[in-house]
FITI-438717 format. One line per field, with one value per residue (C-alpha): residue number from 0; x, y negated, z; residue in three letters. Coordinates in steps of 0.1 Angstrom, whole numbers, plus 2048, in hexadecimal, padded with zeros to 3 digits. Example, Ala and Ser with C-alpha at 12.3 -4.5 7.8 and 13.67 -1.06 7.14 Angstrom:
<recs>
k: [0; 1]
px: [87B; 889]
py: [82D; 80B]
pz: [84E; 847]
r: [ALA; SER]
</recs>
This chain:
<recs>
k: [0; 1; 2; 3; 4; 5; 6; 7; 8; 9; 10; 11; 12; 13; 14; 15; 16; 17; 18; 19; 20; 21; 22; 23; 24; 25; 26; 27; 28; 29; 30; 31; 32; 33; 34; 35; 36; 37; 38; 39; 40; 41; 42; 43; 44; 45; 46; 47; 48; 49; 50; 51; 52; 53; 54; 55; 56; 57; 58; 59; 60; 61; 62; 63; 64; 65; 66; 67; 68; 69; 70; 71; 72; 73; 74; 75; 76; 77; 78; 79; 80; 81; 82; 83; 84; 85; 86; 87; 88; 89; 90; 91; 92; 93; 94; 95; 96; 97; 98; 99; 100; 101; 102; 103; 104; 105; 106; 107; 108; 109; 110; 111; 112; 113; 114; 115; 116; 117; 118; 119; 120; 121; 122; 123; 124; 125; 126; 127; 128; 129; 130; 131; 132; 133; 134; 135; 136; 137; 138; 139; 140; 141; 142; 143; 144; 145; 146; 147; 148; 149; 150; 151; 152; 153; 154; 155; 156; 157; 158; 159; 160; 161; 162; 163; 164; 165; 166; 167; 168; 169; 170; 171; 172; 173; 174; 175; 176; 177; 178; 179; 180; 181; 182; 183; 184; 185; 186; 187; 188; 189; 190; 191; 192; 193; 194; 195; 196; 197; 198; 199; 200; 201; 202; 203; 204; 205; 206; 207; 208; 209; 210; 211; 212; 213; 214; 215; 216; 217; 218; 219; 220; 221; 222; 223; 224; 225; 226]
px: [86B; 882; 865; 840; 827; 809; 7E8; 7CE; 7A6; 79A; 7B4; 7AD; 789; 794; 7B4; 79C; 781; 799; 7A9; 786; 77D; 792; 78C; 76A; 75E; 766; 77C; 77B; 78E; 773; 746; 74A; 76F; 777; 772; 789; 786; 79D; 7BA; 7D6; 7D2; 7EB; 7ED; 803; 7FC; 809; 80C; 82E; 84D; 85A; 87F; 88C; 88E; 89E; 88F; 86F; 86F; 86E; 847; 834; 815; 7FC; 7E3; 7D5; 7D3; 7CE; 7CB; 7DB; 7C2; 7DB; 7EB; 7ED; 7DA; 7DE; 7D3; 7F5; 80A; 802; 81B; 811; 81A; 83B; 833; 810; 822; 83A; 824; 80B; 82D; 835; 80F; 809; 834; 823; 7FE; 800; 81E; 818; 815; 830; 82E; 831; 82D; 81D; 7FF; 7F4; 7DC; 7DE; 7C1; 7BA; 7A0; 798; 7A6; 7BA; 7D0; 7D6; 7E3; 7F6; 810; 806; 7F9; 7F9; 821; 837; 83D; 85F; 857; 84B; 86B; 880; 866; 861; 886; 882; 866; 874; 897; 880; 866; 872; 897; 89A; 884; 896; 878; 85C; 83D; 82C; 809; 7FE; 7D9; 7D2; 7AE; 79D; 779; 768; 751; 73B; 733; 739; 74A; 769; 77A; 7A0; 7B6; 7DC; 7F0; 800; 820; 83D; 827; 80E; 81B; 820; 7FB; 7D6; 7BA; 796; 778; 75A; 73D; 74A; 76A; 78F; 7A5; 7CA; 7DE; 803; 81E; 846; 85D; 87A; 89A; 8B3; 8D4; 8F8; 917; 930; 94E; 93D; 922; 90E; 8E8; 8D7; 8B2; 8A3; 88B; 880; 86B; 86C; 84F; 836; 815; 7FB; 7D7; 7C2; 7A0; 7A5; 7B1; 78D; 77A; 794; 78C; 766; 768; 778; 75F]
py: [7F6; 815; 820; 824; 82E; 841; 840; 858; 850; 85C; 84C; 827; 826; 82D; 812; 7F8; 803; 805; 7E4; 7D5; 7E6; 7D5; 7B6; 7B3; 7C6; 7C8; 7DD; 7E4; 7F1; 7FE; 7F7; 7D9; 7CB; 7AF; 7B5; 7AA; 7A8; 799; 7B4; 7C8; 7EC; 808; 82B; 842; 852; 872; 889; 88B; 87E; 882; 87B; 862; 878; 86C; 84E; 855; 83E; 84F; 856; 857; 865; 861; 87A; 871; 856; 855; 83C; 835; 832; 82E; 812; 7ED; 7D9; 7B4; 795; 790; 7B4; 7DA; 7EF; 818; 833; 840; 860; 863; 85D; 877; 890; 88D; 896; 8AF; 8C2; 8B9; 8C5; 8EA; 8F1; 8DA; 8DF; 8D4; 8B1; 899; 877; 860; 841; 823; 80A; 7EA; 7CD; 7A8; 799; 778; 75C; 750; 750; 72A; 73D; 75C; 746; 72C; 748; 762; 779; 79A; 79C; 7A7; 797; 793; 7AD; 7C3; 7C3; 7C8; 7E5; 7F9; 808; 80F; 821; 833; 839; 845; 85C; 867; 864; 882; 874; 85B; 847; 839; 824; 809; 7F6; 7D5; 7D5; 7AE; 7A2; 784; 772; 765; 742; 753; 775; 784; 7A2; 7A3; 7BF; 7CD; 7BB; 7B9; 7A2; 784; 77C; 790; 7A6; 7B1; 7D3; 7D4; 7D0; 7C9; 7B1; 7B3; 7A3; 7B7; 7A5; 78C; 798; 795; 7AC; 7B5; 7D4; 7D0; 7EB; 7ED; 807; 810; 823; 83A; 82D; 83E; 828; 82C; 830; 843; 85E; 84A; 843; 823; 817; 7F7; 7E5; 7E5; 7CE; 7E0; 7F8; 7F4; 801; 818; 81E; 832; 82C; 802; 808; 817; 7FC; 7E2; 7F5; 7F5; 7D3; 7CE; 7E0]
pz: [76C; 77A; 793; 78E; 7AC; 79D; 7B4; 7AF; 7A7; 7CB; 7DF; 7D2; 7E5; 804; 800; 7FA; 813; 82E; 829; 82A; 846; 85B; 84E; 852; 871; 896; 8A3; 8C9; 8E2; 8F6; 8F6; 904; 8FD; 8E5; 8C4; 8A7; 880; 865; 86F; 85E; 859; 853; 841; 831; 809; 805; 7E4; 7D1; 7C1; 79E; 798; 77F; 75C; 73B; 738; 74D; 76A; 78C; 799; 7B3; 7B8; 7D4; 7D0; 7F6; 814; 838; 850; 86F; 886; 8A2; 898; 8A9; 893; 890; 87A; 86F; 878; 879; 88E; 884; 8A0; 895; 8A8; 898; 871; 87C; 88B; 86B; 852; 866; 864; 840; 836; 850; 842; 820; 80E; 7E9; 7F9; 809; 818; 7FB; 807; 81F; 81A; 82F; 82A; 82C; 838; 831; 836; 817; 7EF; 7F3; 80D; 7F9; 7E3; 7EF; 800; 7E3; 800; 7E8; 7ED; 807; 827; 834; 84B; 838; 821; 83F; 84F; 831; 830; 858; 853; 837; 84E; 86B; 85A; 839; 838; 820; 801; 7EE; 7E4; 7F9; 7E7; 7F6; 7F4; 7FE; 7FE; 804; 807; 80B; 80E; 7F0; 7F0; 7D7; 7D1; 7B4; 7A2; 78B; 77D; 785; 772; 772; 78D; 773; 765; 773; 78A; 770; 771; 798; 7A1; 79F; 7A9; 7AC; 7B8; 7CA; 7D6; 7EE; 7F2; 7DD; 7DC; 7D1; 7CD; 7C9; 7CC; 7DB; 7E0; 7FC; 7F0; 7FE; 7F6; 7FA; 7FE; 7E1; 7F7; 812; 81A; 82D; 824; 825; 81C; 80A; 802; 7D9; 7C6; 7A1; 7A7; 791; 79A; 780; 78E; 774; 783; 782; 75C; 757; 761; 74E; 732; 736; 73B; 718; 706]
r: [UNK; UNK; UNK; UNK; UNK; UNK; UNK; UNK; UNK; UNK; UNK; UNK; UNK; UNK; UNK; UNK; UNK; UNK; UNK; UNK; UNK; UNK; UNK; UNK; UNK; UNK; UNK; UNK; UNK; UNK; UNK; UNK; UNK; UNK; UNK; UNK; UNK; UNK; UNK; UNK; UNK; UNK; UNK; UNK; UNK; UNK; UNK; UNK; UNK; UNK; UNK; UNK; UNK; UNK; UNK; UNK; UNK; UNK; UNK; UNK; UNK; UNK; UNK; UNK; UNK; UNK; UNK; UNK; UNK; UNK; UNK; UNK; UNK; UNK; UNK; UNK; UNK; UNK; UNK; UNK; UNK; UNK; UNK; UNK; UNK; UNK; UNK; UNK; UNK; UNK; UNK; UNK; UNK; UNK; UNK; UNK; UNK; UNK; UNK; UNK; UNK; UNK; UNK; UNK; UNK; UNK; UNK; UNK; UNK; UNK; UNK; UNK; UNK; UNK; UNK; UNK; UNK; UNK; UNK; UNK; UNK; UNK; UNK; UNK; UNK; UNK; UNK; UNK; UNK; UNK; UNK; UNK; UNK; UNK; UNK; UNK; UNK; UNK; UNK; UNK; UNK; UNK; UNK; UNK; UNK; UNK; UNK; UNK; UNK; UNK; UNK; UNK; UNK; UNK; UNK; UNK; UNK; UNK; UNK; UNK; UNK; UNK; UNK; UNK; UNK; UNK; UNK; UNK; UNK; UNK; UNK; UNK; UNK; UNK; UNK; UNK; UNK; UNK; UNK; UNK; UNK; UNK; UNK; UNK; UNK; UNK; UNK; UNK; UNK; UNK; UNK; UNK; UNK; UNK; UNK; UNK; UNK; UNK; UNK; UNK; UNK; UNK; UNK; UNK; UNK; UNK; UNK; UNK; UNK; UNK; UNK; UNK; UNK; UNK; UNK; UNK; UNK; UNK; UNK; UNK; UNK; UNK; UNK; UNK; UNK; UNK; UNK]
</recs>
């Protein structure tokens, strides 16, 4: 794992509580307009980078999120407001400078558990492998690394509560899941790159799927759990 993404304790409520928001209550244009659950939201993490040293993998750290309220929300996309993401870099870069956009975070909202798991609905979607490196040409083309998050929930049949635990097999390290009342959740990081042609100066972006994902405040409750 070359890169690791690092999300602080008071940051994780508000990923969770915004991804559920949206899920589970209406969300109207106006009083009386139609209103619509089971939708995608969108936000940005912000805090800072640490370069690759020695054999420390690269790091970053998201100290703090926000949501993009002005977003177009959608069951199965989010589209954020460029100009909003760009205007909110540009006031944090003026008036909070020990901070920098770090990174991105959207949910997956789904029905029920059976289709979480027949598409393994904590991962990427095809588009948002090919958006992530747009987004990171368009609004942070000077940091070299970008983090992230999937926040995918779905309905449970029961409720019930289970504790964080780590994703299986060859994601264990790349995210979480947890259960909280009548509700499932999953937590799973990514990572976009700047890139430099060998034979020419010219910058590109990707998409990365070796970014493995470290949340201290889940590891305290797995490890309350094993007591």
């Amino acid at each position: 794992m070359y890169k690791v993404t690092y999300i602080e304790e008071y940051v994780v409520p508000q990923l969770f509580t915004t991804a559920f928001e949206a899920y589970e209550f209406e969300h109207r244009g106006h009083a009386r307009g139609k209103g619509y659950d089971k939708l995608e939201t969108f936000g940005l993490l912000w805090g800072y980078s640490i370069p690759q040293k020695g054999n420390l993998p690269a790091r970053v750290v998201a100290t703090m999120a926000t949501v993009e309220t002005s977003a177009t929300r959608h069951e199965d996309w989010v589209q954020p407001n460029f100009d909003s993401v760009i205007a909110k870099k540009a006031f944090f870069e003026r008036y909070w400078q020990n901070i920098e956009l770090v990174g991105t975070f959207h949910s997956h909202p789904y029905a029920n558990l059976s289709e979480v798991r027949d598409i393994k609905g904590w991962q990427a979607s095809p588009g948002d492998e090919a958006f992530w490196p747009t987004f990171h040409e368009r609004v942070a083309p000077e940091q070299p690394l970008l983090t992230h998050l999937v926040i995918t929930i779905a309905k449970l049949a029961k409720r019930g509560w289970a504790l964080p635990d780590h994703l299986r097999g060859s994601e264990e390290y790349k995210g979480y899941e947890l259960s909280a009342d009548d509700r499932k959740f999953w937590l799973r990081a990514y990572a976009s790159n700047r890139t430099s042609h060998p034979e020419s100066d010219e910058e590109g972006y990707r998409f990365s799927d070796d970014m493995g994902l470290q949340v201290p405040a889940l590891h305290d409750f797995m490890k309350w759990s094993s007591r």
